[in-house]
Backbone of each chain as ProteinMPNN parsed JSONL, in Angstrom:
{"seq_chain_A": "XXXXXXXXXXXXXXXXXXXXXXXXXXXXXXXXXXXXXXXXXXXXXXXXXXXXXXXXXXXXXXXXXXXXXXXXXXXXXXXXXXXXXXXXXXXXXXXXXXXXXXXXXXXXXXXXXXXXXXXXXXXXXXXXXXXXXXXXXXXX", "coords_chain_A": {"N_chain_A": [[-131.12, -85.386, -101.283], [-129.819, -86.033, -103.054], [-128.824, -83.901, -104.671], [-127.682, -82.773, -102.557], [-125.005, -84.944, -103.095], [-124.716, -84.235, -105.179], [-122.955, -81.631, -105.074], [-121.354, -81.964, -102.798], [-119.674, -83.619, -104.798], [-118.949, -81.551, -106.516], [-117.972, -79.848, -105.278], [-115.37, -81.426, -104.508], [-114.533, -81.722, -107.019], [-113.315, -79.859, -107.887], [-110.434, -77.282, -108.02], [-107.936, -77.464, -106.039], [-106.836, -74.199, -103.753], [-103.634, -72.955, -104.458], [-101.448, -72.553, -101.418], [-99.458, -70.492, -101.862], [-96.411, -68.617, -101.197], [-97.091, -65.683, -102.036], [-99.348, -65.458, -101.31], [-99.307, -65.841, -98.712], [-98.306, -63.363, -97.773], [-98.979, -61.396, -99.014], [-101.424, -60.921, -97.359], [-100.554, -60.309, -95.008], [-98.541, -58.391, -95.368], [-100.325, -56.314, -96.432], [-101.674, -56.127, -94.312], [-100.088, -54.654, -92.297], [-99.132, -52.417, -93.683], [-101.15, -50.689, -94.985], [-102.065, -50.791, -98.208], [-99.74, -51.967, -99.131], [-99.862, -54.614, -99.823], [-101.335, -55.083, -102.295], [-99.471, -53.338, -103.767], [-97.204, -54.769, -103.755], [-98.249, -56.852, -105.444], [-97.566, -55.345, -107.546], [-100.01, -54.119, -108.387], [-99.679, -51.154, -108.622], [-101.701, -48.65, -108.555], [-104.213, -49.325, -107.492], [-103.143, -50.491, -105.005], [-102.196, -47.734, -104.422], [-104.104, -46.146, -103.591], [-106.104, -47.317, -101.749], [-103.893, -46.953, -99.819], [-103.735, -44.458, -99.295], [-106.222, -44.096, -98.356], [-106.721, -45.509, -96.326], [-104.599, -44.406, -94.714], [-105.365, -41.759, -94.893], [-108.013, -41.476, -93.375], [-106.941, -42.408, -90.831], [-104.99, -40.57, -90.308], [-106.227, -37.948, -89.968], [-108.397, -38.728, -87.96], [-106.742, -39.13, -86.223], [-106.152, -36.377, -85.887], [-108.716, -35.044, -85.423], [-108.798, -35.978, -82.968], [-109.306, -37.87, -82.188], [-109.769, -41.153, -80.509], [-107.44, -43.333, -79.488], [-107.646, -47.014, -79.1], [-106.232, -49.096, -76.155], [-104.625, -52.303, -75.641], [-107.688, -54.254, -74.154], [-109.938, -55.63, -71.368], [-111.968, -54.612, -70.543], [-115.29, -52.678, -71.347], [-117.0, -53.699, -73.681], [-117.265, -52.25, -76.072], [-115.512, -50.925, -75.816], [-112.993, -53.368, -75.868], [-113.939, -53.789, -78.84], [-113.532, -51.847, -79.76], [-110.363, -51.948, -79.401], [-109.656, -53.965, -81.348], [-110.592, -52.653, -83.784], [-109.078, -50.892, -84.349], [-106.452, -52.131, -84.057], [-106.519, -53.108, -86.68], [-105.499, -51.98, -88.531], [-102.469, -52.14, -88.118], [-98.546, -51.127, -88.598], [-99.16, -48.643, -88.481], [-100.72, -48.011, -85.7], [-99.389, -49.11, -84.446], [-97.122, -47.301, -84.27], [-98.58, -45.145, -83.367], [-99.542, -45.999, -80.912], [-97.087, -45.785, -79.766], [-95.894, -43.421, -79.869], [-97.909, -42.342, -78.182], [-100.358, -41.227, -78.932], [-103.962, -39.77, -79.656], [-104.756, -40.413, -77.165], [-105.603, -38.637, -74.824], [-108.612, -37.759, -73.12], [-111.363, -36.579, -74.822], [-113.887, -34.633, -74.36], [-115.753, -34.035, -76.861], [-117.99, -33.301, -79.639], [-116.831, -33.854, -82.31], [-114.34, -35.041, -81.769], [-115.537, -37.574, -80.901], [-116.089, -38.457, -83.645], [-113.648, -38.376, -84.536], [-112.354, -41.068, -83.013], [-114.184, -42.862, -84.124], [-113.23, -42.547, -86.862], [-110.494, -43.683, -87.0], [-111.398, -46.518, -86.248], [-112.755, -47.439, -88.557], [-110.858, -46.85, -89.921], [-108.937, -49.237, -89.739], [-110.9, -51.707, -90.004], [-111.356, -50.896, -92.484], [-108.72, -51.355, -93.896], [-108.205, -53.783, -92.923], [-110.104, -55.456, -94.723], [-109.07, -54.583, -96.913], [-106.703, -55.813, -96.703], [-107.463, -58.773, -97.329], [-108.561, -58.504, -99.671], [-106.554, -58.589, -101.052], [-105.294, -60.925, -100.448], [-106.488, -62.405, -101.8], [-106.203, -61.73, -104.832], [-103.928, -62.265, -104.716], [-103.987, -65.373, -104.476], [-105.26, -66.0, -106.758], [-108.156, -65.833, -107.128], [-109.43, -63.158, -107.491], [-108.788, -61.096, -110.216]], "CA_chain_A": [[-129.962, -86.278, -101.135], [-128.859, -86.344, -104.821], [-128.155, -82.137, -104.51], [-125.992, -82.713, -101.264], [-124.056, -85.478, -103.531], [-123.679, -83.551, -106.166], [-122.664, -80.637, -104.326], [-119.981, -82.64, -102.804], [-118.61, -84.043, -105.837], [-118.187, -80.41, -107.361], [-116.44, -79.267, -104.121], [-114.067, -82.58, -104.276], [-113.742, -81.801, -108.362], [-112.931, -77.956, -107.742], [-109.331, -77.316, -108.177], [-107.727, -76.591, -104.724], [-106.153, -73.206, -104.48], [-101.954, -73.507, -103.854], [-100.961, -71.765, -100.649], [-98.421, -70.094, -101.924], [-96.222, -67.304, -100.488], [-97.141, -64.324, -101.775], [-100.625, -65.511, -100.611], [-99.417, -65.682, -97.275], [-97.153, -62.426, -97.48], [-99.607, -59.978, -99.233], [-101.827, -60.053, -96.719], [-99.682, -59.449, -94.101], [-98.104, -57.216, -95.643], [-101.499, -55.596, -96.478], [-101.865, -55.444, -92.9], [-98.966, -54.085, -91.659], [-98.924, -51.296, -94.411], [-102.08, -50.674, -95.772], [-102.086, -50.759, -99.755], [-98.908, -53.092, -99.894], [-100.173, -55.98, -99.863], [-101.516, -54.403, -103.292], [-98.212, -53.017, -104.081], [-96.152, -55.731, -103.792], [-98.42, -57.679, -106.3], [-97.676, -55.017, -109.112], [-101.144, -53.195, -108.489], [-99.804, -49.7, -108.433], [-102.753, -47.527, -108.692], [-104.938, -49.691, -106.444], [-102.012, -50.024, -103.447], [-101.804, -46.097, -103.891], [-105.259, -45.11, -103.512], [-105.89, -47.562, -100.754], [-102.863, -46.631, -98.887], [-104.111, -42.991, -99.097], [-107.718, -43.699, -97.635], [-106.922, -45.689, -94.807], [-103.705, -43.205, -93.839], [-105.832, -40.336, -94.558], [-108.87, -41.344, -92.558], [-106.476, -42.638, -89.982], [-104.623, -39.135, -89.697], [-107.892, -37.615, -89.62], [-109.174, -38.944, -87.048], [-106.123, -38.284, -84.568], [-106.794, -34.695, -85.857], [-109.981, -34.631, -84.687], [-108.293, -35.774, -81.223], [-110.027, -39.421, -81.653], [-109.283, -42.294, -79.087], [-106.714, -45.193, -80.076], [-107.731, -48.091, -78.003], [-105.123, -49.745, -75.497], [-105.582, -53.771, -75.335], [-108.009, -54.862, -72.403], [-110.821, -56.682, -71.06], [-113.223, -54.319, -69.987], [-116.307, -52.759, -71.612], [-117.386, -54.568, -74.961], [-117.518, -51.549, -76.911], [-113.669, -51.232, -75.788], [-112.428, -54.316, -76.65], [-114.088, -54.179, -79.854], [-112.556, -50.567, -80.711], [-109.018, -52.297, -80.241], [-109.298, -54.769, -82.644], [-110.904, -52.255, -84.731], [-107.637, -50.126, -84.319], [-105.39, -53.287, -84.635], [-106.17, -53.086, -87.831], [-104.657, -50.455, -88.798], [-101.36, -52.607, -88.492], [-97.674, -50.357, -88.077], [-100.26, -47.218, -87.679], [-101.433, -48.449, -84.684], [-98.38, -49.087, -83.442], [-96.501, -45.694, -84.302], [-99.525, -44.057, -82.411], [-99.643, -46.193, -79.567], [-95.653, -45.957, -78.816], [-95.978, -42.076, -79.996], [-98.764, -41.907, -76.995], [-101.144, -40.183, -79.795], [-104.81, -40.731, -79.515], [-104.753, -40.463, -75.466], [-106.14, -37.439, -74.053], [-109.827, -38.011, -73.161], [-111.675, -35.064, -75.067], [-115.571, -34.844, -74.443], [-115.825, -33.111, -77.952], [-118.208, -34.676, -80.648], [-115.68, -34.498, -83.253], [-113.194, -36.006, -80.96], [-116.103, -38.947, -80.787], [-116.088, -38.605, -84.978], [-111.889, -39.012, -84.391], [-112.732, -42.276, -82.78], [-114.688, -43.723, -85.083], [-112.534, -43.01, -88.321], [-109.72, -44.783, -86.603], [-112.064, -47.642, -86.241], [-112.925, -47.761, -89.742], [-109.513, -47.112, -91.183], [-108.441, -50.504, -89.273], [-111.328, -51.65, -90.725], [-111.253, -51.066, -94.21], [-107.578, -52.046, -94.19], [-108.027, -55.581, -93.096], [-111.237, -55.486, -96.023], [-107.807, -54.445, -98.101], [-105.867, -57.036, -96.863], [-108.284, -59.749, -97.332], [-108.498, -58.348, -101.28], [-104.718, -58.281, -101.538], [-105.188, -62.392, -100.875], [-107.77, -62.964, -103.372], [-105.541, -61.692, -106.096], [-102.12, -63.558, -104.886], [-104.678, -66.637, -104.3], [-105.633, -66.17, -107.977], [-109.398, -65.594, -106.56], [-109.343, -62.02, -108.529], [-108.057, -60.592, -111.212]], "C_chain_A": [[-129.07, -86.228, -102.372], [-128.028, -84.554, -104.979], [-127.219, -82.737, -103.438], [-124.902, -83.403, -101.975], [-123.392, -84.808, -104.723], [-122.779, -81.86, -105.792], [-121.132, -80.928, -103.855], [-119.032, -83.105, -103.925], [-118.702, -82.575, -106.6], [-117.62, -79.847, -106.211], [-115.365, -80.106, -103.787], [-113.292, -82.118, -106.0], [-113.134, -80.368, -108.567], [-111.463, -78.36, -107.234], [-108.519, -77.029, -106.901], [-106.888, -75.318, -105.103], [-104.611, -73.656, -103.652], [-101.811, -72.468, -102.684], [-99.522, -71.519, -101.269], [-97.748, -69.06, -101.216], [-96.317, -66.231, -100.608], [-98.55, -64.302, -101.592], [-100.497, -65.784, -99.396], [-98.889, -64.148, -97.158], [-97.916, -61.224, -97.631], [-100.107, -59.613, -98.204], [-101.285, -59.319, -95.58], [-98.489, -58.8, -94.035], [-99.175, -56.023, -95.945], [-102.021, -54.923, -95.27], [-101.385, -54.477, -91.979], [-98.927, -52.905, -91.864], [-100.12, -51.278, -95.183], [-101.6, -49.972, -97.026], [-100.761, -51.41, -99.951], [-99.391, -54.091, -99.736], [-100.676, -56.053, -101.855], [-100.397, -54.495, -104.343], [-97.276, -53.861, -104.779], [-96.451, -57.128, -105.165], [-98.58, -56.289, -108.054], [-99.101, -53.97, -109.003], [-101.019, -51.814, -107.951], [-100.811, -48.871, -107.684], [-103.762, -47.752, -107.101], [-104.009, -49.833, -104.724], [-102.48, -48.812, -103.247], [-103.446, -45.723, -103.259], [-105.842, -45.818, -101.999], [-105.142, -47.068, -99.339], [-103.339, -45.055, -98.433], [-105.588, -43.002, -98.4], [-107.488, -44.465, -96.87], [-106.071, -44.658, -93.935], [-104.431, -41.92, -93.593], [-107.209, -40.365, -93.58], [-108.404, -41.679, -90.759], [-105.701, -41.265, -89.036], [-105.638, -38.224, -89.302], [-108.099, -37.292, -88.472], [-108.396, -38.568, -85.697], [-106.104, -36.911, -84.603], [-107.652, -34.179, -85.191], [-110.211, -34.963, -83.273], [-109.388, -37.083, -81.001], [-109.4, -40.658, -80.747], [-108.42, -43.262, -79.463], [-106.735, -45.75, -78.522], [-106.448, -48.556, -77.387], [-105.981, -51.587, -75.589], [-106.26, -53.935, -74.105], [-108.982, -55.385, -72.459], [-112.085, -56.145, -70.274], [-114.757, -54.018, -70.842], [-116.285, -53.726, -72.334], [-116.672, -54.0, -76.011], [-115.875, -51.316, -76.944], [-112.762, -52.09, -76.461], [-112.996, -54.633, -78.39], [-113.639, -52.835, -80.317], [-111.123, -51.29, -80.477], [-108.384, -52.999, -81.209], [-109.725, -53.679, -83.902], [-109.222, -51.465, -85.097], [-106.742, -50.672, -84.524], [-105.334, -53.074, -85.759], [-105.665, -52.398, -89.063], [-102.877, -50.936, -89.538], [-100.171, -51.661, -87.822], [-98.543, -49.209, -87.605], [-100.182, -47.427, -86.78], [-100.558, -48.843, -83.606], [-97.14, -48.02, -82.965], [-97.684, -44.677, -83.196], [-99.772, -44.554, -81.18], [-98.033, -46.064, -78.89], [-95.654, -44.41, -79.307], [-97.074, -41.445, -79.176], [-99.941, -41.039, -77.305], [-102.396, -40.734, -79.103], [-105.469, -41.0, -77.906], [-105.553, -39.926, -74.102], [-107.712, -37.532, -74.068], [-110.49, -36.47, -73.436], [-113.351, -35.167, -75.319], [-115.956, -33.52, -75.493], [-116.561, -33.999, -78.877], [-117.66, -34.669, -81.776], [-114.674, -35.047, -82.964], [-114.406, -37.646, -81.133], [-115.568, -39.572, -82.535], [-114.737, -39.323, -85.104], [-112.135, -40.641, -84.176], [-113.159, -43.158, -83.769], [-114.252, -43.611, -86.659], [-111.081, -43.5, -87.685], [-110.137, -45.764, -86.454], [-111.973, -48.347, -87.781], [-112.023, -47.559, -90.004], [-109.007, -48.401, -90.711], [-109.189, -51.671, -90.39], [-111.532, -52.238, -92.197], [-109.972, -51.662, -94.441], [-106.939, -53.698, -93.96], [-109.145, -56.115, -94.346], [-109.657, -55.434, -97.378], [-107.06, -55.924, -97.932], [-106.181, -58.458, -97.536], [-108.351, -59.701, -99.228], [-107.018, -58.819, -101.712], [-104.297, -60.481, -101.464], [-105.739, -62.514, -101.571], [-106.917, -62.753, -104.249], [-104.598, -62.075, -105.852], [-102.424, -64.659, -104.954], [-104.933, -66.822, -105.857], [-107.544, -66.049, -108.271], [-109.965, -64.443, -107.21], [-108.535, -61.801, -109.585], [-106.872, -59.49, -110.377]], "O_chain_A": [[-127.854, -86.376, -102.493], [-126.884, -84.282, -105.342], [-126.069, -83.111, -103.665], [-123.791, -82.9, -101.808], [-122.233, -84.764, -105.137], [-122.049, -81.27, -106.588], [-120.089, -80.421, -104.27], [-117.81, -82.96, -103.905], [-118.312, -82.803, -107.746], [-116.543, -79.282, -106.406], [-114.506, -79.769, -102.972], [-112.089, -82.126, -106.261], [-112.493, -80.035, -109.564], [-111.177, -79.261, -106.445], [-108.524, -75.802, -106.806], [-106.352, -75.152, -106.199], [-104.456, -74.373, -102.663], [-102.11, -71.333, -103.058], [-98.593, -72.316, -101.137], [-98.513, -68.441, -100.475], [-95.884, -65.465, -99.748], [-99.098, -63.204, -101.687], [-101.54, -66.017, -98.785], [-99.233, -63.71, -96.06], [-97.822, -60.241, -96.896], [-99.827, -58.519, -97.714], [-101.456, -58.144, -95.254], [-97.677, -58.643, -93.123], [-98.857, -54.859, -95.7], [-102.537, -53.819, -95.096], [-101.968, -53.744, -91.179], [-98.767, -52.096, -90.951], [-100.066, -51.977, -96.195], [-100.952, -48.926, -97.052], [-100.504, -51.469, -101.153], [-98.6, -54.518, -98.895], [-100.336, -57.007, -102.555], [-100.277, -55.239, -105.317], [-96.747, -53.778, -105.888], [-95.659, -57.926, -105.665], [-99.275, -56.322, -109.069], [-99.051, -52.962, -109.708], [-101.792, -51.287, -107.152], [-100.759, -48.507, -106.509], [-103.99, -47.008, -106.147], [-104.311, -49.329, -103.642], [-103.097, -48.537, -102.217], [-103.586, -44.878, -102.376], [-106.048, -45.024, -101.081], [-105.611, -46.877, -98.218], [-103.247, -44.642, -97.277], [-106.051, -41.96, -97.937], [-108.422, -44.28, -96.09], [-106.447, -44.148, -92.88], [-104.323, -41.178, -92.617], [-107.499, -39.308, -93.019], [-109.073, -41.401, -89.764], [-105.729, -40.988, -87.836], [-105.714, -37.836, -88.136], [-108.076, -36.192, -87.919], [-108.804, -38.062, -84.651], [-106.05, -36.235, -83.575], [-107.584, -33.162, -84.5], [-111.132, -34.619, -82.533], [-110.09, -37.28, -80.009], [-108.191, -40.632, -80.521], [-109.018, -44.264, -79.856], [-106.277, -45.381, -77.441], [-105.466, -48.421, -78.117], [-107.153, -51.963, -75.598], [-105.648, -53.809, -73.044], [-109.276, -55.801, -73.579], [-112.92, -56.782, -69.631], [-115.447, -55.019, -71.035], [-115.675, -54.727, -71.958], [-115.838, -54.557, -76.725], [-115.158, -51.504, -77.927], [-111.967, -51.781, -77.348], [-112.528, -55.554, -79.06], [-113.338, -52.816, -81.511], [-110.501, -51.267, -81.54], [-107.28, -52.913, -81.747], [-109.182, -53.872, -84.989], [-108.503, -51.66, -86.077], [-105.887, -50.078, -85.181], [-104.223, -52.803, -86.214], [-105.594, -52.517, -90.286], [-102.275, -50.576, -90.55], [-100.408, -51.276, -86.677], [-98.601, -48.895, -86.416], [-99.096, -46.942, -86.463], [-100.751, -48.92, -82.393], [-96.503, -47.904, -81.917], [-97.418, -43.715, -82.476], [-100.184, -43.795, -80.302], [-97.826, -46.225, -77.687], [-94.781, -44.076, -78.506], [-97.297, -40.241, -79.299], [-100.502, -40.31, -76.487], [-102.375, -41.67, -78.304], [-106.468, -41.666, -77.632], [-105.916, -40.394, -73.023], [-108.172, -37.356, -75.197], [-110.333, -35.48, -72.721], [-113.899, -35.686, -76.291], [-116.32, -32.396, -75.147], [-116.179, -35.15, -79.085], [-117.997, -35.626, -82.473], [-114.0, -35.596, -83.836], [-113.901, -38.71, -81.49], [-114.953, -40.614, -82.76], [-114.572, -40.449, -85.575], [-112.099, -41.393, -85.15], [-112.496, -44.112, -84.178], [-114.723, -44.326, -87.543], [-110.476, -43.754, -88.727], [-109.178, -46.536, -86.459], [-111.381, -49.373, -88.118], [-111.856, -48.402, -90.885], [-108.392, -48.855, -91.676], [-108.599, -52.316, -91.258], [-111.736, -53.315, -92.757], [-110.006, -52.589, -95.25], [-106.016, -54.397, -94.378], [-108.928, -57.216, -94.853], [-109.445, -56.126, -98.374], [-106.908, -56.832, -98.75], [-105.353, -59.135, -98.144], [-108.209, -60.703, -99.93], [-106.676, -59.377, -102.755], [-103.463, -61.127, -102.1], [-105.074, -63.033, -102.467], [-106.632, -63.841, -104.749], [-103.99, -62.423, -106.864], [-101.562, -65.41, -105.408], [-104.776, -67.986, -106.226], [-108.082, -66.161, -109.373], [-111.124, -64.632, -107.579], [-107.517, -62.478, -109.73], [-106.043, -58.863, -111.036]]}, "seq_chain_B": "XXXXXXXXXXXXXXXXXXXXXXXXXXXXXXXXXXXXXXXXXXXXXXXXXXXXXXXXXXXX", "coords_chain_B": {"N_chain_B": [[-101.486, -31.362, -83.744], [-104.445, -30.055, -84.569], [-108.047, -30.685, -85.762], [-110.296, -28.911, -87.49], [-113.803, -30.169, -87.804], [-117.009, -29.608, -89.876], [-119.88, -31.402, -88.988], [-120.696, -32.374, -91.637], [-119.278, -31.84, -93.758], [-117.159, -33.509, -92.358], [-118.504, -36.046, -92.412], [-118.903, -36.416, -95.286], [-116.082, -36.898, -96.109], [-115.837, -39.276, -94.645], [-117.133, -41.06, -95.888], [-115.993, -40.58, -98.762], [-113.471, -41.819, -98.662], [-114.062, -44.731, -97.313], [-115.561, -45.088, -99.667], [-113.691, -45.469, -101.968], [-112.17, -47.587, -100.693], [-114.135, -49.741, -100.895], [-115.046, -49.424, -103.4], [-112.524, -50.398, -104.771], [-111.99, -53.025, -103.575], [-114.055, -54.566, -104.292], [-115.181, -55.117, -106.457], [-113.96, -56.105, -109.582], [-112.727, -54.828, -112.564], [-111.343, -51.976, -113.361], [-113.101, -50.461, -114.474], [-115.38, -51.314, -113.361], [-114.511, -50.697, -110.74], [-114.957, -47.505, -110.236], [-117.219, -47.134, -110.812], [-118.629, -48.642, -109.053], [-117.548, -47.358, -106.457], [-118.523, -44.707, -107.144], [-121.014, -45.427, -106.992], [-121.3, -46.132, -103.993], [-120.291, -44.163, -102.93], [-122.287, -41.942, -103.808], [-124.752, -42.64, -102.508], [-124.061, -42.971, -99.732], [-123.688, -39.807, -99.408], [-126.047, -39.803, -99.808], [-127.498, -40.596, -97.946], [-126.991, -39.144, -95.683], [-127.63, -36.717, -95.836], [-130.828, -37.559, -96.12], [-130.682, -38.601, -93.531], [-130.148, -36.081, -92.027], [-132.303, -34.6, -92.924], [-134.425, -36.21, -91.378], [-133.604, -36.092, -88.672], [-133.916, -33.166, -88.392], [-136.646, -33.044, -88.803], [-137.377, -34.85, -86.684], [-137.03, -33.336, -84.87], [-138.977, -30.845, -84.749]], "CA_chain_B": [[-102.38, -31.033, -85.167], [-106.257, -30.135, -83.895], [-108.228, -30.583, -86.675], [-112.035, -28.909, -86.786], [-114.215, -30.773, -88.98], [-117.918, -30.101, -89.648], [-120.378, -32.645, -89.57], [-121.454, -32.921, -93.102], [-117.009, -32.138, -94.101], [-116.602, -35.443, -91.86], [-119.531, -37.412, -93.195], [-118.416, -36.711, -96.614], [-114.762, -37.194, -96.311], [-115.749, -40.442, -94.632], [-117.727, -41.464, -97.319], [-115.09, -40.748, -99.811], [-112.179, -42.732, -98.115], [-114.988, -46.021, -97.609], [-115.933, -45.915, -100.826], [-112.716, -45.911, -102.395], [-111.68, -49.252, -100.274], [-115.113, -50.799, -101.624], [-114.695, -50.014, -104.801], [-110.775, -51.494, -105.323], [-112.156, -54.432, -103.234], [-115.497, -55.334, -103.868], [-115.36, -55.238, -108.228], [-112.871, -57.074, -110.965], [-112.3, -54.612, -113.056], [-111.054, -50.613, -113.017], [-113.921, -49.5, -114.859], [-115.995, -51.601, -112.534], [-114.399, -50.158, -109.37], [-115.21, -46.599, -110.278], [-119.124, -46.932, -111.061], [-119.481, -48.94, -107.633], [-116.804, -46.257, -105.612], [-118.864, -43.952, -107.02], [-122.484, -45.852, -106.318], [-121.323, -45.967, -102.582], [-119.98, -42.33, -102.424], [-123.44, -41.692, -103.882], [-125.82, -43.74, -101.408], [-123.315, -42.529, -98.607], [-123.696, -38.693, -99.019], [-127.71, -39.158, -100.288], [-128.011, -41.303, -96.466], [-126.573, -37.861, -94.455], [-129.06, -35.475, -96.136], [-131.837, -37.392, -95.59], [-130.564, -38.453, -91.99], [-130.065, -34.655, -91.894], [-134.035, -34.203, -92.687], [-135.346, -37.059, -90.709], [-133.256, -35.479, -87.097], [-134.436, -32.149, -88.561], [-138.261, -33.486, -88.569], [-137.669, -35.54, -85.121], [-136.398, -32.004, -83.683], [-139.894, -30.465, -84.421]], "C_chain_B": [[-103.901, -31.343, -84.302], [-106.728, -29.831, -85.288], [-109.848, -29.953, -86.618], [-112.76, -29.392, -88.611], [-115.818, -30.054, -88.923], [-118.393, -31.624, -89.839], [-120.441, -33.381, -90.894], [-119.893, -33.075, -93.914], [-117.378, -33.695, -93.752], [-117.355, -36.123, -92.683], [-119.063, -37.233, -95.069], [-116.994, -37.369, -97.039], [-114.644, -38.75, -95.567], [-115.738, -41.174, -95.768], [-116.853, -41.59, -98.429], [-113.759, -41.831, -99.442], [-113.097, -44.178, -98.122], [-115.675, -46.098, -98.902], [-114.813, -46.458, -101.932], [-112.553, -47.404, -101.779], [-113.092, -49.95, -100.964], [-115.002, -50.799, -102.599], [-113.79, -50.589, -105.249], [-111.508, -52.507, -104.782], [-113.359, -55.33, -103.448], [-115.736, -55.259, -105.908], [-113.908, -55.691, -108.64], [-112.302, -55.872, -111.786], [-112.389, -52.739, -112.928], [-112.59, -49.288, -113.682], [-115.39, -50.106, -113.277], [-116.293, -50.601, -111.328], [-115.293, -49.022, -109.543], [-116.505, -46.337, -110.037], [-119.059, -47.443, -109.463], [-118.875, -48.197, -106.754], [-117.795, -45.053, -105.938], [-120.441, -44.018, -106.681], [-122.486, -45.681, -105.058], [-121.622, -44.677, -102.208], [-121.361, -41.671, -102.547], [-124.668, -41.74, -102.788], [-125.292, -42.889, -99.67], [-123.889, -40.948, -98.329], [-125.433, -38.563, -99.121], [-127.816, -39.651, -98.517], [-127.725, -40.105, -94.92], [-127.369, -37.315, -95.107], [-130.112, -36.107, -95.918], [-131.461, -37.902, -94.552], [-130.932, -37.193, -91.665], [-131.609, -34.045, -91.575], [-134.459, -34.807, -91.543], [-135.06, -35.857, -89.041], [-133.797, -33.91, -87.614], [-135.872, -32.137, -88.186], [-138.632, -33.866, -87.118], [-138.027, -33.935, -84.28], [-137.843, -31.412, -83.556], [-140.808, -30.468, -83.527]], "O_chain_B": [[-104.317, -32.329, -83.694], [-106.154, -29.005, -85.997], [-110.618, -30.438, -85.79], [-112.483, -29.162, -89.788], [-116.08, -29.832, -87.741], [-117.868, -32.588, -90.397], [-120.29, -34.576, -91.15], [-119.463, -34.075, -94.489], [-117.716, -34.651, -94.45], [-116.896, -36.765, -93.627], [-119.007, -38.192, -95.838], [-116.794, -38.124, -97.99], [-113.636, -39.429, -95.763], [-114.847, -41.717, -96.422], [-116.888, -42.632, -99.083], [-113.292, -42.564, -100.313], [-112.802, -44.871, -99.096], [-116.322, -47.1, -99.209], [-114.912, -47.493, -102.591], [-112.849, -48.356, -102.502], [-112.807, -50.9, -101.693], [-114.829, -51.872, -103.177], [-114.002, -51.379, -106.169], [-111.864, -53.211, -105.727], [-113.602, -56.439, -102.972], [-116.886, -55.462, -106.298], [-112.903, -55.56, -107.942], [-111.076, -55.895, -111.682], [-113.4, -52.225, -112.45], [-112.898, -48.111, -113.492], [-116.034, -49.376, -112.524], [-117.303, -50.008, -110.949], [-116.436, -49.209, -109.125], [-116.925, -45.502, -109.236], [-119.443, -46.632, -108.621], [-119.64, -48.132, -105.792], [-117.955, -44.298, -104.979], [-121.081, -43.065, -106.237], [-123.485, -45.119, -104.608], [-122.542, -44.156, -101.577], [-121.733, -40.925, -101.641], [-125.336, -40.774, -102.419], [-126.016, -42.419, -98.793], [-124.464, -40.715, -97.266], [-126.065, -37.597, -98.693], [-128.337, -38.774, -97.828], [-128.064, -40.179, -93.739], [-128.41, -37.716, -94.587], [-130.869, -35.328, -95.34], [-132.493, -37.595, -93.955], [-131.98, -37.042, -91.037], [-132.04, -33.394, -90.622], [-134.881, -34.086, -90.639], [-135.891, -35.131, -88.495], [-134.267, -33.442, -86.576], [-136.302, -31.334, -87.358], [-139.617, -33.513, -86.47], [-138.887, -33.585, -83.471], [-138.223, -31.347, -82.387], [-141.793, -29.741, -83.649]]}, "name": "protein", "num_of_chains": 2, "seq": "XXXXXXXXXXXXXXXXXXXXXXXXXXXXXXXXXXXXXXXXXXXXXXXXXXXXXXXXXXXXXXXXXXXXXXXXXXXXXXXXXXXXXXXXXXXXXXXXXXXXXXXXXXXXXXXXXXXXXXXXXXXXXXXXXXXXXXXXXXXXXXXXXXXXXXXXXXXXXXXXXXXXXXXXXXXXXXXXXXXXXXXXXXXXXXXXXXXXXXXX"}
């Protein structure tokens, strides 16, 4: 009982953090464009290198003639590759109105394709999610 | 653009693109990142060679 109270009184005496706007903006800008969200807070190096491993696992993968999900409501495994692909952000939307991603190819590096479009979505909402921590003041 | 990958290409060039995002996001500081980008990349390519053995061993 005395832990739960004091527990509470250091999560009432803990400083709140300010919603501010470039803690609403990075990330979705982080999202949109993987490694600005980065960018936009001054973190050069880290934007760039980001921006280069989700684009490059994202190009990749339509190389290797991998699947970009459409939204829907059938299998599981479906609906959980389009959110994976959502996350991707503009990507995701340049390749679904550029019709990329389409052609059903029973190849297992076409499966490999698939699944690094998954993960570049992915990792780039893992980016985004960083890109608040440091406008939140949460990181360095 | 058809791209042909091998396996062990892909699994590495995964590996290198996911460890980069862990290391910028998952450490404080640049020397940080590096050691744990490069602990992943590590762990990552040692986990395909011995996958590599184990389905090698199953196959027997």
């Amino acid at each position: 009982m005395a832990n739960t109270n004091e527990v509470k009184a250091k999560a009432s005496s803990a400083p709140a953090q300010a919603l501010t706007a470039i803690a609403i903006a990075a990330p979705i800008a982080g999202w949109l464009v993987p490694g600005a969200g980065h960018i936009m807070q001054k973190r050069w190096i880290r934007g760039l290198l980001l921006m280069l491993a989700v684009v490059v696992l994202f190009v990749v993968g339509l190389g290797l003639q991998g699947k970009v999900y459409a939204f829907n409501t059938g299998d599981l495994l479906d609906i959980l590759g389009f959110f994976g692909d959502f996350g991707t952000g503009l990507l995701y939307v340049v390749a679904r109105s550029m019709e990329w991603g389409q052609a059903v190819v029973p190849h297992v590096t076409a499966d490999y394709g698939t699944k690094y479009i998954i993960v570049a979505g992915l990792l780039n909402i893992v980016s985004a999610v960083d890109a608040y921590h440091i406008a939140s003041g949460k990181k360095p | 653009m058809i791209l042909e990958l091998s396996h062990f290409s892909a699994a590495l060039l995964f590996a290198l693109c996911a460890s980069v995002v862990f290391g910028i996001t998952q450490r404080n500081t640049p020397r940080e990142m590096l050691r744990y980008g490069a602990y992943c990349f590590a762990l990552f390519a040692a986990g395909v060679i011995v996958a590599g053995w184990v389905m090698w061993l199953i196959k027997r």
